[in-house]
N, C-alpha and C positions, 0 to 999 in steps of 0.2 A: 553326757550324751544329749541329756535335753537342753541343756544351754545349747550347745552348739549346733540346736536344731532351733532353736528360737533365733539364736546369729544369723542364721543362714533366711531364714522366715525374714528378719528385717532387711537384710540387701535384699533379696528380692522384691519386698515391697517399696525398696528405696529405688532399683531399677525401673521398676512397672511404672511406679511415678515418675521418673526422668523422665521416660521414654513417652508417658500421655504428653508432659508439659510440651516435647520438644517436638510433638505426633505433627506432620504440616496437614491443617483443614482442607479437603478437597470445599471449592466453590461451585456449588450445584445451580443447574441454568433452570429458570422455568418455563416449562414445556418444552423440553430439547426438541421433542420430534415434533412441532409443530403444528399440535392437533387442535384442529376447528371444525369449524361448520366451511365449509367451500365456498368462497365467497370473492368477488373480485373487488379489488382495492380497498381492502382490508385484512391486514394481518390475522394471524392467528391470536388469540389470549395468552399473555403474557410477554406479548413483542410488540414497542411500538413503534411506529414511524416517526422517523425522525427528520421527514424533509418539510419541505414549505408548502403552508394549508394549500394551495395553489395545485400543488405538482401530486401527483395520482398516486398513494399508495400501493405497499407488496398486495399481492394476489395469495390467499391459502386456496392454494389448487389439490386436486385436480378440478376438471370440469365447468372451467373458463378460457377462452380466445384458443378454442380446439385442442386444450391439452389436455390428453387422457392417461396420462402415463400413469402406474400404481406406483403406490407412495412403499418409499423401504420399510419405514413403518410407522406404526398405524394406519390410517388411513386419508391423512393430508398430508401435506409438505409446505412448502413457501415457496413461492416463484416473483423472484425480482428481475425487474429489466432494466435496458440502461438504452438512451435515446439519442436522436444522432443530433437533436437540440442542443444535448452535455446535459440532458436531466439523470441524473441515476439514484437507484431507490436505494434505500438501505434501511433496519431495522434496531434496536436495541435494545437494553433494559437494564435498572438498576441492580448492580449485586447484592448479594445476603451479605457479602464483608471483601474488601476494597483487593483487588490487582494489588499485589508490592511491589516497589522496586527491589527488594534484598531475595526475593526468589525469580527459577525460570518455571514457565509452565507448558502442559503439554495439554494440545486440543486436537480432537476428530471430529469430520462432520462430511455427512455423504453428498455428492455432489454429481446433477450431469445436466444433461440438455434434454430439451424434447426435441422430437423431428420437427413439430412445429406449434407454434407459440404468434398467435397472430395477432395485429396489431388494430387502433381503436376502430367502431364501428364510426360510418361515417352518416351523415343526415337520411339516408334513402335505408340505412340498415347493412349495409354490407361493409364486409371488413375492408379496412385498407390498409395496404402495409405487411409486414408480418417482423416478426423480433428474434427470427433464427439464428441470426450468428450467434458464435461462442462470446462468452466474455469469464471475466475473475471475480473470486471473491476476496476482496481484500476486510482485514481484520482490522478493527479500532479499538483505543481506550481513550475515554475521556472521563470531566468531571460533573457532564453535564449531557441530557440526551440531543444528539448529534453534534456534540463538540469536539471534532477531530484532532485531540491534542496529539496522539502518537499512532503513528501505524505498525500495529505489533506484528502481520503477518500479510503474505497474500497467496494467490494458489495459480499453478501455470494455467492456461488458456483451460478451460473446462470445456471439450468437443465430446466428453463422452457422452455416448444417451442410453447407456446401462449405468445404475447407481455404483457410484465407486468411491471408496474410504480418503479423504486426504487429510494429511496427518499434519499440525503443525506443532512446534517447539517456539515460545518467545520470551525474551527475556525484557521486562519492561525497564526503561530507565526512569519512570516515575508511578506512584502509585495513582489507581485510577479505580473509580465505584460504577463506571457505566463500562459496558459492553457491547458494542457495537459491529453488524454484520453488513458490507455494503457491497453490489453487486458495479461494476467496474470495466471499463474497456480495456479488448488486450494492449500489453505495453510491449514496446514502446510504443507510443503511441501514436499514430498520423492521421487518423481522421477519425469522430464519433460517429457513430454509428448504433441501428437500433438491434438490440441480440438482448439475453436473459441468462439464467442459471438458476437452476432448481435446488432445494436444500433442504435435506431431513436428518431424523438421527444426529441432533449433536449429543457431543459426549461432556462431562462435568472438566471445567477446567482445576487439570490436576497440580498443585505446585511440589518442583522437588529444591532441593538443597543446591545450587551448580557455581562453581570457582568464579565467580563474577569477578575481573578486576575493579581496583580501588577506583580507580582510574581507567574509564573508558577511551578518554582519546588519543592517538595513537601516537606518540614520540615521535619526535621530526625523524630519525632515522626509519621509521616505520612509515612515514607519510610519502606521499607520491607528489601532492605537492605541498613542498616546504614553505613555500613563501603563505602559502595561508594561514596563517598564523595570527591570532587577535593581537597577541601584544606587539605585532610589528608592520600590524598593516595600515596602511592610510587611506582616506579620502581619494578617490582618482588611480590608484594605485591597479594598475593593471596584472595578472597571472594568466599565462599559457599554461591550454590544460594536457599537459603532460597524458601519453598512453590513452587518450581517445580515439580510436577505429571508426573512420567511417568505411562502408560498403562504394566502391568507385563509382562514383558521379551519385553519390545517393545520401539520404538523410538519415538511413539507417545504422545506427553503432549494432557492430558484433559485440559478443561476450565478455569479449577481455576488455571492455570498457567500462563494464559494470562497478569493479575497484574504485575507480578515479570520482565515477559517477555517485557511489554510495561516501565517499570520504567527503565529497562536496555537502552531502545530502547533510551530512554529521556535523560538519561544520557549518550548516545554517541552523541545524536544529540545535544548537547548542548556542547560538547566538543571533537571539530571536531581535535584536536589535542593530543588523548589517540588513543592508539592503545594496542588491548586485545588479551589473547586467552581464549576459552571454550576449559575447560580440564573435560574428560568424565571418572570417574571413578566405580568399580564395587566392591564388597565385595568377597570371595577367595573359595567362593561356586559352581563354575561353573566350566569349565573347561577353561584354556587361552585363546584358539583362539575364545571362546563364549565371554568371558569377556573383548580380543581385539577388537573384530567387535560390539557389545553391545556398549558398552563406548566410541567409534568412531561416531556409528549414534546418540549415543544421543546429541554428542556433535554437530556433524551436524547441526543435526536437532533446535538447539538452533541458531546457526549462521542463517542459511537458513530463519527463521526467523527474524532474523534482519535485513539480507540482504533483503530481501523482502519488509520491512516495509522501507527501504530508506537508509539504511546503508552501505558505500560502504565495498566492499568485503575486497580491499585492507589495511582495520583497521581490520579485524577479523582472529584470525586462531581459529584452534579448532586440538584438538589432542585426541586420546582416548587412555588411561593409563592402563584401563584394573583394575589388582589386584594389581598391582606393590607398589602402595603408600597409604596401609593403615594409617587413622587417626584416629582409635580402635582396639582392638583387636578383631577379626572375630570368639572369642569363645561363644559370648551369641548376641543374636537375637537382641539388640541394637547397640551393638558393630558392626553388617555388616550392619544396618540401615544405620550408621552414615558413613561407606565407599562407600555404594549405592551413589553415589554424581555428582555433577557437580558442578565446576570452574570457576570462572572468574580470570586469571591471568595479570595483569597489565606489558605490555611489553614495550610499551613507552608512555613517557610526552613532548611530544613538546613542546618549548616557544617559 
């Protein structure tokens, strides 16, 4: 009886220890809820700025540029804005132990707007401007404070101005020691503009165990578009982008464009050594300079979102063609479907 109480005493401690070895570390942030002294363009302790000496750091509010809103908790928050310059703020800090790629993690952090948020004062004293509109918070890892290697998450349009929870899940595809929070214009994107978002209460980013495949990229039967493909693409090589929606007569994509849009995105980010253009093209129904400026935003606005999602600028052009290079003839209703179009042209291959 007493051995087989001594047996049972060892798997037990043989499990307890499995179970520490294999325990996943929560990554605790410092000073989640972003407590300071109140102070305008200066973060809180423990968050730094991570933009250029130049450009005007996060504000730890409240009780700066008319914002009194109480903080969810403690007694400060963070308030970052974003400028119709294209200046936008964001914060970071290094972790106690690195993001992996071999886990997914899960993070909260409250979020809204103030009624108002006003903008610099100007030489006589008085405000000018104000930073009302909504904008996003989009999520960083990098290896370096504000090195935008990956963007792990971002959040819809933030209009609320009661504090409200947004929850993210992201699965990193490389390991990363900084942690980065940057405040963002809604997307898609068509014009910058000056707005803000407020943020308290974050939570410890938690990592769980999740089915990751070996292989992230998606099998040509699973791709939308085939022909992009590194091992058979070329120089000059031009792709229609298949399942692109625009909004009639506009530069707007609807929803169901998001697919085609994020597989583009995965295949830049996976081959940081192509450099593209989006070529914007129209069918011969319109008039030029509608069919120039037409086929210009669309193509924009395809980039803008690339760039947004973490792509640098410097790999993208975008051109708008207008009518100039039909690939049907503009006599029967399929025929200017088919010139209705957008591009991806392959400009360089690096090795």
């Amino acid at each position: 009886m007493q051995y087989r109480l001594y047996l049972l005493l060892f798997f037990l401690g043989i499990s307890t220890l499995f179970f520490a070895q294999t325990k996943l570390d929560t990554i605790k942030l410092d000073n989640p809820s972003f407590e300071g002294t109140p102070m305008q363009s200066n973060p809180p302790p423990g968050w730094l700025n991570t933009k250029l000496i130049d450009e005007s750091p996060p504000d730890t509010q409240p009780g700066f540029w008319k914002v009194t809103k109480p903080a969810k908790d403690g007694a400060t928050y963070l308030g970052m804005v974003v400028r119709d310059t294209g200046e936008t703020e964001m914060v970071g800090q290094k972790l106690k132990s690195p993001l992996s790629n071999k886990y997914c993690y899960k993070f909260s952090i409250y979020l809204c707007k103030s009624e108002i948020y006003m903008g610099k004062l100007d030489p006589s004293g008085q405000y000018s401007g104000d930073n009302t509109t909504p904008a996003i918070l989009r999520i960083w890892g990098g290896n370096s404070l504000g090195s935008k290697d990956e963007l792990l998450g971002y959040s819809n349009l933030v209009t609320n101005s009661r504090w409200q929870i947004y929850n993210f899940e992201f699965s990193p595809k490389n390991n990363h020691t900084y942690f980065m929070l940057e405040a963002y214009y809604k997307t898609p994107l068509v014009f910058k503009y000056n707005g803000h978002i407020l943020l308290d209460n974050a939570s410890d980013l938690v990592p769980y165990v999740c089915n990751k495949p070996v292989d992230t990229v998606k099998t040509t039967e699973q791709k939308i578009l085939k022909d992009l493909d590194k091992s058979i693409l070329k120089e000059g090589q031009t792709i229609k982008i298949d399942k692109l929606y625009f909004k009639a007569d506009s530069s707007a994509f609807n929803e169901d464009s998001y697919p085609v849009l994020n597989e583009i995105y995965d295949f830049l980010n996976s081959n940081k050594n192509i450099i593209i253009e989006i070529g914007g093209h129209t069918n011969n129904t319109p008039p030029d300079d509608y069919c120039d400026k037409l086929s210009l935003n669309r193509a924009k606005s395809v980039t803008n979102y690339l760039v947004e999602k973490g792509i640098s600028s410097n790999r993208i052009l975008y051109r708008g063609y207008g009518k100039r290079m039909p690939i049907a003839p503009n006599t029967t209703p399929d025929g200017r479907k088919k010139n209705q179009r957008v591009e991806i042209k392959i400009i360089s291959i690096k090795k």
